[in-house]
C-alpha positions as CSV (number, residue, x, y, z in Angstrom):
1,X,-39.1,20.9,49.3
2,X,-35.2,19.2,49.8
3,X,-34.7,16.4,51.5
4,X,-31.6,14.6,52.2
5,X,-31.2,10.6,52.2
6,X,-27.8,8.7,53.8
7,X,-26.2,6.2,51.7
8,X,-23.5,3.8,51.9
9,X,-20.1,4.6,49.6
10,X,-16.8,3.4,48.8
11,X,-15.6,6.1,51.5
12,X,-18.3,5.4,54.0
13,X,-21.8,6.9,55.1
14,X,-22.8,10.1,53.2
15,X,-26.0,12.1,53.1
16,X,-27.8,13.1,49.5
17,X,-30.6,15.0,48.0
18,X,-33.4,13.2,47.7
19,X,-34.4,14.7,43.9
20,X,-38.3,15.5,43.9
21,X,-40.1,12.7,42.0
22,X,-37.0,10.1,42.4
23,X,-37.1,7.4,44.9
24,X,-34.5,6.6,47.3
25,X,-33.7,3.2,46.0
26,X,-32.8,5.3,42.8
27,X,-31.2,7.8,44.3
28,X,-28.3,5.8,45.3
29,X,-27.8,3.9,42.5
30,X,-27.4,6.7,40.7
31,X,-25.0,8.0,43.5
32,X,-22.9,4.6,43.2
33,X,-24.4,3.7,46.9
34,X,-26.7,1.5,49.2
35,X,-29.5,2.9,50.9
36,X,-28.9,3.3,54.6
37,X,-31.5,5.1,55.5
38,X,-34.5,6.9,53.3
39,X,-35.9,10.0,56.0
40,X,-36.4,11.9,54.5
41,X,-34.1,14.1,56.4
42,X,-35.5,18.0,56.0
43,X,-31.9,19.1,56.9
44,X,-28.8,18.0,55.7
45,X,-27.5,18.8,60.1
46,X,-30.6,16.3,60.4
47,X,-29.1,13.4,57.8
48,X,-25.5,14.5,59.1
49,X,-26.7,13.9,62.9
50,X,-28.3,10.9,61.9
51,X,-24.6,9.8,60.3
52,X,-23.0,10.3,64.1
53,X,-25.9,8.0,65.5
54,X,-25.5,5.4,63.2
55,X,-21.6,5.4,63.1
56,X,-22.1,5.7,67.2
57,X,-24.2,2.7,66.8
58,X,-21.8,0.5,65.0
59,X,-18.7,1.7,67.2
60,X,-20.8,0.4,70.5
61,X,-21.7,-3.4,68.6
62,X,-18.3,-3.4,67.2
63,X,-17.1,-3.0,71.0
64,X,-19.4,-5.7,72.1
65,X,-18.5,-8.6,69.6
């Protein structure tokens, strides 16, 4: 079964398959990445959605500071 991560990249917050037997810490090493958020997301619309809430988030505390 897929599942999808979200990592941090040079470009921003991005959403990765979580390979079957790997961990997420791994996952985004390999992808050049920080862990964000391990799901698992079934979906990639799930981990994508996720994305707009955490972006959403940060828009809102940035607003507040």
């Amino acid at each position: 079964m897929t599942s999808f991560i979200i990592i941090e990249v040079a470009d921003g917050l991005t959403a990765v398959e979580l390979p079957y037997g790997k961990s997420p810490e791994d996952t985004a090493a390999a992808q050049g990445g920080t862990l964000i958020d391990e799901g698992p997301f079934a979906t990639l619309e799930e981990a994508n959605d996720a994305i707009d809430n955490l972006e959403a988030e940060a828009e809102e505390e940035e607003g507040q500071a």
